[in-house]
Structure formats: structure tokens, C-alpha cells
N, C-alpha and C positions, 0 to 999 in steps of 0.2 A: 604971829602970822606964819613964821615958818611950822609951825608944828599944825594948824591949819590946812598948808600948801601939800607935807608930810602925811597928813591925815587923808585927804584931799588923794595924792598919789596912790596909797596903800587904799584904800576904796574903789579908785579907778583901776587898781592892778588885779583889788579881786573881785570887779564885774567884768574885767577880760575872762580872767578864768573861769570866771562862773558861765559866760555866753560861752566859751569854748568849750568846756565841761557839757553845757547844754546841749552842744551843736556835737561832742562824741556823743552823748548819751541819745539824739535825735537818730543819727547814722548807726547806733547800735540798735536803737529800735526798729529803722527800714530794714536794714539786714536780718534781725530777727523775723519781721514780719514778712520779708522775702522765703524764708527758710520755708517757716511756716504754709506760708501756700507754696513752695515745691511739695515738701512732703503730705500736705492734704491732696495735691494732684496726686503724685506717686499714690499715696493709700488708696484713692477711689479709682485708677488706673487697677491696684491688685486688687481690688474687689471686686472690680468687672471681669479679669481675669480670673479671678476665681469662680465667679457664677457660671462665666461661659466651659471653666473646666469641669464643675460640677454638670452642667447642664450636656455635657457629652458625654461623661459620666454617666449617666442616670440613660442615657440614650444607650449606651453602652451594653450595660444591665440589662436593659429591655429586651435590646436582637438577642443578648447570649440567652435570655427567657424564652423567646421565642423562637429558638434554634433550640434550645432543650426541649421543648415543647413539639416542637417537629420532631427530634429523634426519639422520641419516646412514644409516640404517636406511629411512626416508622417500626419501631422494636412490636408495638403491640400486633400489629399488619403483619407481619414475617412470623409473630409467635401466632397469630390465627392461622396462617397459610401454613405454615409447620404443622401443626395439628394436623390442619384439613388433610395434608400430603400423606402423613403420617396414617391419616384412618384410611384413604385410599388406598396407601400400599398394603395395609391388615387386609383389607378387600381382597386385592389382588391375592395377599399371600392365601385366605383361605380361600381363595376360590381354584388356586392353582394345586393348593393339599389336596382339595374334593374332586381335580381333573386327575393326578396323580391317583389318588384312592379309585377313580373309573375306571383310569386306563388299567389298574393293574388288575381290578375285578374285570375287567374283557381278554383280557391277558389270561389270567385264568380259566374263564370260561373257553377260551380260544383253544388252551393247551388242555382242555376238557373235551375238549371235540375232537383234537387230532387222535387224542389217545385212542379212541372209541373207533 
């Protein structure tokens, strides 16, 4: 009987342990599984921050495209009007060599007349 009662004790002392073993092992599972959905929050929190930084990103890109796109649109404007300026002053200048070459053939004719 006493080895029984002895038996009996040492069974009872290890389904304490064993429910207490269970009931760490229970609390180490909530706590894992608390972990767990922090950090799936956190991950899907940087994922949205990262699309929205892509997504300014790529907006980014764009205007600087389309401000290169304007100055080089700008550049080609300035290099037409340059020309143009350019063939205008040729104008001016042979038109002022052929009043120059007049004045100085009346100039001659002029001092062709006092001589006389």
C-alpha cells in the first residue's frame, strides 16, 4: 500500500509538472504568436511605406522629365532665334558694306566734280 500511495504521489507530482510545463509552453506560444503579429504589422506598415516612397519616387522622375523636356525644348527656341538674329545681322552687315561701297563711289564722284 505504501508503495502504491508512493506511486500514487510521484504521478501526481508529475502531472503538476506536466500541466505546469503545459501552461509555460501555452504562454510561450501567446507570446510567440503576439511577436508574430507585431512584426507582420510592422512588415506590411514598411511595405506601404515603401510603395508610397516608390510611388513619389517615380512622380519624381516624371517632373525632373518633364522639366528636361522643357529646357531642351527652351534650348532649341534660343538656338532658332540665334540663327534667325544671326542671318539678320549678315543682312544688316552686307547691306551697310553696299551703303559704305555707295557712299564712297558719290564721294568720288563728288571729288570728280570739284576737281573739274
Amino acid at each position: 500500500l505504501s508503495d502504491l500511495e508512493n506511486d500514487k504521489a510521484r504521478q501526481n507530482n508529475d502531472l503538476r509538472n506536466a500541466k505546469n510545463e503545459f501552461a509555460d509552453c501555452s504562454r510561450y506560444l501567446q507570446k510567440l504568436k503576439s511577436e508574430i503579429d507585431a512584426l507582420q504589422n510592422q512588415r506590411a506598415s514598411l511595405e506601404s511605406n515603401t510603395r508610397d516612397e516608390e510611388e513619389r519616387g517615380q512622380i519624381a522622375i516624371n517632373e525632373a522629365k518633364n522639366h528636361i523636356n522643357q529646357l531642351q525644348e527652351a534650348l532649341r527656341k534660343v538656338k532658332t532665334d540665334m540663327a534667325e538674329q544671326m542671318r539678320e545681322h549678315q543682312e544688316l552687315l552686307n547691306a551697310n558694306m553696299a551703303l559704305d561701297m555707295e557712299i564712297a563711289t558719290y564721294s568720288k564722284l563728288l571729288d570728280g566734280e570739284e576737281e573739274r
